[in-house]
C-alpha positions in Angstrom: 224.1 352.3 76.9 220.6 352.6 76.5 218.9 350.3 79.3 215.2 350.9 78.6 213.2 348.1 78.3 211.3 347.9 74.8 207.5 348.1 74.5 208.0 344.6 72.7 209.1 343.2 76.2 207.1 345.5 78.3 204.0 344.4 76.2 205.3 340.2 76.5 205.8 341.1 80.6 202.6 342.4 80.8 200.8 339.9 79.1 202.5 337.4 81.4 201.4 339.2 84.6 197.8 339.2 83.1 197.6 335.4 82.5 198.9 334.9 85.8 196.4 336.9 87.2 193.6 335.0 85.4 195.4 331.8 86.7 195.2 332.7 90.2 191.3 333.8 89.5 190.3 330.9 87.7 191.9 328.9 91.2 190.5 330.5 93.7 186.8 330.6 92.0 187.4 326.6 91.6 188.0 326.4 95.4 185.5 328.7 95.9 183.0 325.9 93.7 184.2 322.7 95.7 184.3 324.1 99.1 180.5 325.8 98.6 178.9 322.9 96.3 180.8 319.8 95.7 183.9 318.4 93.9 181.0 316.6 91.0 180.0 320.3 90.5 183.7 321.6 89.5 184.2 321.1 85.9 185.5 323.3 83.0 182.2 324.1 82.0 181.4 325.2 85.7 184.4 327.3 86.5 184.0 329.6 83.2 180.4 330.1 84.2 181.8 331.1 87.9 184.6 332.8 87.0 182.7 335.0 83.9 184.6 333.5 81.1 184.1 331.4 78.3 185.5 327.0 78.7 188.0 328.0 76.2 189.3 330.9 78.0 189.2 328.9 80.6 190.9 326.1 78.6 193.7 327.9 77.6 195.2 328.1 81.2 193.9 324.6 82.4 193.9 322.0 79.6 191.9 319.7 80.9 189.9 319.1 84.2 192.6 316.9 86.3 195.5 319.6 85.4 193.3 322.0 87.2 193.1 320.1 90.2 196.4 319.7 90.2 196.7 323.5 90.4 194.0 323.7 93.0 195.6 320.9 95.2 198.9 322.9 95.0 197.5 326.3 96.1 195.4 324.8 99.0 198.8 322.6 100.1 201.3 325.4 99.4 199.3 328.3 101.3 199.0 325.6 104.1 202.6 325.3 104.8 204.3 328.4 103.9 202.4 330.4 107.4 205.2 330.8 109.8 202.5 331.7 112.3 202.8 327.5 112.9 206.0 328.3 115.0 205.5 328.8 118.6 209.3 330.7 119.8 211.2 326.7 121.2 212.0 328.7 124.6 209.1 328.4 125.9 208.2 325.8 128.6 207.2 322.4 126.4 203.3 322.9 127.7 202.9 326.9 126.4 205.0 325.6 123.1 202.7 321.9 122.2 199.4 323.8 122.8 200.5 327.3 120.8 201.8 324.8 118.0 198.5 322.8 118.0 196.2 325.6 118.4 198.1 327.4 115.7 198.3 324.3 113.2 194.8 323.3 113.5 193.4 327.1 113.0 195.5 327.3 110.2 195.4 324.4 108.2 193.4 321.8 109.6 190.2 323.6 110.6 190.1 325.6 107.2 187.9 325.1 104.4 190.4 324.2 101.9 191.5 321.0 104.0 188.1 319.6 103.3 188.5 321.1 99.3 191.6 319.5 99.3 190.8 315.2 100.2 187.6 316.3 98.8 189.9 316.4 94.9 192.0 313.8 96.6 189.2 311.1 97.1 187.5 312.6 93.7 190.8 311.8 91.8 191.2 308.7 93.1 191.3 306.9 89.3 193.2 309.7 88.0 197.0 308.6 88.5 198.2 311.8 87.1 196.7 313.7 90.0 197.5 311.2 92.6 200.8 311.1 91.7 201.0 315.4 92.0 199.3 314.9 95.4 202.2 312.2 96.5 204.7 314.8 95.0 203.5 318.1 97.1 202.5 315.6 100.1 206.4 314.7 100.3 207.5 318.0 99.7 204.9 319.7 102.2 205.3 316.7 104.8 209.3 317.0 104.9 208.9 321.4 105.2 206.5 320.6 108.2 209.0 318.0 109.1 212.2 320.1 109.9 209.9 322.9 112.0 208.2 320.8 114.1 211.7 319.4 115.1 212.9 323.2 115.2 210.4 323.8 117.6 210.6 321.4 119.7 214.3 320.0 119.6 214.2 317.8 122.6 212.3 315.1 119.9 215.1 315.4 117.7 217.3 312.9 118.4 214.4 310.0 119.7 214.6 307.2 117.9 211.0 307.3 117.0 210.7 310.9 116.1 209.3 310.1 112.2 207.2 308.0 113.6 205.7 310.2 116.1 205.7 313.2 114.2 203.3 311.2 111.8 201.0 310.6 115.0 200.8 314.0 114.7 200.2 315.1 111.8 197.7 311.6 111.5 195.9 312.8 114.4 195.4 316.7 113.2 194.2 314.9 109.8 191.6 312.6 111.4 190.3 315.3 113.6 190.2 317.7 110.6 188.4 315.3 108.2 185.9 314.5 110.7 184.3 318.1 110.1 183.5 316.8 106.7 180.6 314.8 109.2 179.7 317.4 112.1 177.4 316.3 114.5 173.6 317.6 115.2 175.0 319.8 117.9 177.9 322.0 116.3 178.7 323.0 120.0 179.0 319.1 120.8 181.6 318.8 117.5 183.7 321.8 119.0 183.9 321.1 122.1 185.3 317.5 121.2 187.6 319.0 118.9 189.0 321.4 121.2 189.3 318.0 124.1 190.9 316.4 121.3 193.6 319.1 120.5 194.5 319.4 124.3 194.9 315.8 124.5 197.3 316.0 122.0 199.1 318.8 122.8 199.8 317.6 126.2 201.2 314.3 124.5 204.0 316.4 122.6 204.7 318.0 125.9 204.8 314.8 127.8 207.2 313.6 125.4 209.5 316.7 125.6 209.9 315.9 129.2 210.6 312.5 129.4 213.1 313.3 126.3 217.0 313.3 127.5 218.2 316.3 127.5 220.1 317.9 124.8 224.0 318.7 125.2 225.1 321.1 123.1 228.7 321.5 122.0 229.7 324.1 123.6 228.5 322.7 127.0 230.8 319.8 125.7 233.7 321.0 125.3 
């Protein structure tokens, strides 16, 4: 049996890889646009200038202006959660684990450019419900994957009765601190050195709370 694949599909495959090449361009040149200018700047129009191609080129991937976004706001989320650099190993002593899981989660997400493009389309889309609605969507999702490592790592939280609720603290407090590079003081020392006070602080909270956790029988100690 012959097996080859027909220049008919080859040709269709390729074609496919092409437009998902241009896809991923046309994204990253509209980050590119909102995290260098401003989120008023980004429009169809814009993005084909930027990206060397005509607005209905440019059209033909991205139909309209808030579908983009959408796009945008699920690369800059996605590529957020999917580093498993945000794992410190859950052996370690609760101190070394909070502050290699903080340091790690705020270099990685939170202190990135894209966090900023990212509630920079959130706050610009606000009258847009097809966007927010997206945003909800890959919030959940994201939130819920963060969710089940943080837990991973640090299992004595697990089983508190509070744990959603402090896990959001978390996740609230790396936000705040995150957004409030959108507004850095005169001083950009001043702003770091805060946010690096800030980030301790935290991270000596999550290990505070690992220790005053009951410990964790496992079954096999059980039985």
């Amino acid at each position: 049996m012959n097996h080859s694949i027909s220049p008919k599909t080859s040709s269709r495959r390729t074609h496919a890889e092409r437009s998902a090449a241009t896809r991923r361009h046309l994204i990253a040149t509209a980050i590119d646009v909102i995290q260098n200018r401003s989120l008023e700047e980004m429009s169809i129009h814009e993005l084909a200038r930027s990206a060397g191609m005509t607005s209905g080129a440019v059209q033909h991937h991205f139909e309209s202006k808030a579908v983009l976004m959408m796009n945008v706001l699920s690369e800059l989320i996605e590529s957020s959660a999917q580093s498993g650099a945000l794992w410190p190993d859950s052996r370690l002593e609760p101190g070394e684990r909070a502050i290699r899981f903080v340091q790690a989660v705020w270099t990685l997400v939170y202190a990135q450019p894209r966090f900023v493009a990212a509630w920079n389309i959130y706050l610009g889309c606000r009258n847009q419900p097809e966007v927010l609605g997206h945003v909800a969507e890959l919030r959940q999702r994201v939130q819920a994957r963060m969710c089940e490592g943080f837990f991973a790592v640090f299992p004595e939280l697990a089983n508190e009765p509070d744990r959603d609720g402090f896990f959001g603290l978390v996740l609230s407090s790396l936000r705040g601190i995150g957004l409030l590079r959108m507004f850095p003081a005169p001083q950009q020392e001043d702003s770091e050195a805060v946010q690096q006070a800030q980030l301790a602080c935290l991270a000596d909270l999550i290990a505070a709370r690992c220790r005053s956790a009951p410990p964790t029988t496992s079954l096999a100690t059980a039985l």
